[in-house]
C-alpha positions as CSV (number, residue, x, y, z in Angstrom):
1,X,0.8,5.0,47.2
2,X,2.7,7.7,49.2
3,X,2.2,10.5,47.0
4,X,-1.7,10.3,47.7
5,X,-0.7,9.6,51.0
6,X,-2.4,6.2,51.0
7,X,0.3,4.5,53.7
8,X,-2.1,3.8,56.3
9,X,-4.4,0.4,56.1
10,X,-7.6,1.2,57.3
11,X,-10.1,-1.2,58.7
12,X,-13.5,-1.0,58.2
13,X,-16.6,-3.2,60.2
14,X,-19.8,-3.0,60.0
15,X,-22.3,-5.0,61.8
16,X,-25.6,-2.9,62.8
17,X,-28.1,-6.3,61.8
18,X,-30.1,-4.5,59.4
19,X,-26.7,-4.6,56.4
20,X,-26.2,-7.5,54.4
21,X,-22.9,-6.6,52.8
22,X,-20.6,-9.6,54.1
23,X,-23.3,-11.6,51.9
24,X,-23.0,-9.0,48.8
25,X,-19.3,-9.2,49.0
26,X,-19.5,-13.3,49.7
27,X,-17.3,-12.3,53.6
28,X,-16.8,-15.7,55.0
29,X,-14.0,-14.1,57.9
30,X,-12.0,-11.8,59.0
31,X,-9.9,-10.2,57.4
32,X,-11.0,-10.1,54.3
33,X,-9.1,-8.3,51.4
34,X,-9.9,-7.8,48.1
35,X,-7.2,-7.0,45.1
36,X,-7.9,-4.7,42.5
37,X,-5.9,-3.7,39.0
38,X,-4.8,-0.8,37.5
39,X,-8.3,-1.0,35.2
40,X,-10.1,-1.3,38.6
41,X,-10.9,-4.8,38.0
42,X,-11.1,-7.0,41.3
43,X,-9.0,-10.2,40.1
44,X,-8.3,-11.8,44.0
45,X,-10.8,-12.5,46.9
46,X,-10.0,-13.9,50.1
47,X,-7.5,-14.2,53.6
48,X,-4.6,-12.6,53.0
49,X,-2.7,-15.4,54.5
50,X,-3.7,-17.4,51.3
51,X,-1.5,-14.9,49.6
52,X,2.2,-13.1,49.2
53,X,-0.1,-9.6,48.7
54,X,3.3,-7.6,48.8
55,X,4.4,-9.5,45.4
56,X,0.7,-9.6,44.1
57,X,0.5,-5.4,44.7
58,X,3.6,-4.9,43.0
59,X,2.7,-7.9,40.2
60,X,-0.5,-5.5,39.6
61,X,1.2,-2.6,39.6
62,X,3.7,-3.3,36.9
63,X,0.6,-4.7,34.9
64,X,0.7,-8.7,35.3
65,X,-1.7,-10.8,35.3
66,X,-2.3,-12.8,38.9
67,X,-2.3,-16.7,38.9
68,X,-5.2,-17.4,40.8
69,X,-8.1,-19.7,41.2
70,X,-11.2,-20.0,43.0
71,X,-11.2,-20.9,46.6
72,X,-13.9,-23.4,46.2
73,X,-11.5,-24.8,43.5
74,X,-9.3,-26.8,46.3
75,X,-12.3,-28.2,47.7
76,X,-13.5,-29.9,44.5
77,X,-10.1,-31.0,43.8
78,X,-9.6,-32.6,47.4
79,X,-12.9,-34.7,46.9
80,X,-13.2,-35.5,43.2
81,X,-16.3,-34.3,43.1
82,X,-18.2,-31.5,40.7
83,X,-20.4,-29.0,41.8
């Protein structure tokens, strides 16, 4: 990360009403992050509150596998019921 000077987190928005990204990218809120691994694989989706991100970075970057689960799996769990 610091030798390509990648330090910084930058924020990006983008709301002109003619994009329909936050529906490509299922954006529900903000913010929004997204986790990637070293094979460029995106294995997390979500609010970073939801997540320790410093320990999933690192996890990732010594090339483990993430626990994680769906969002919309503690919904169905809460309520019994299948979707």
């Amino acid at each position: 990360m610091e030798s390509k000077k990648w330090t910084n987190v930058e924020h990006y928005w983008q709301a002109n009403g003619k994009s329909n990204s936050h529906k490509d990218f299922n954006v529900n809120g903000i913010p929004h992050c997204i986790l990637v691994d070293t094979h460029g694989k995106i294995v997390w989706i979500g609010h970073p509150a939801s997540r320790n991100l410093e320990e999933d970075i690192n996890n990732l970057l010594a090339g483990k596998v993430l626990d994680v689960k769906a969002e919309d799996d503690d919904e169905e769990a809460d309520d019994g019921s299948s979707h």
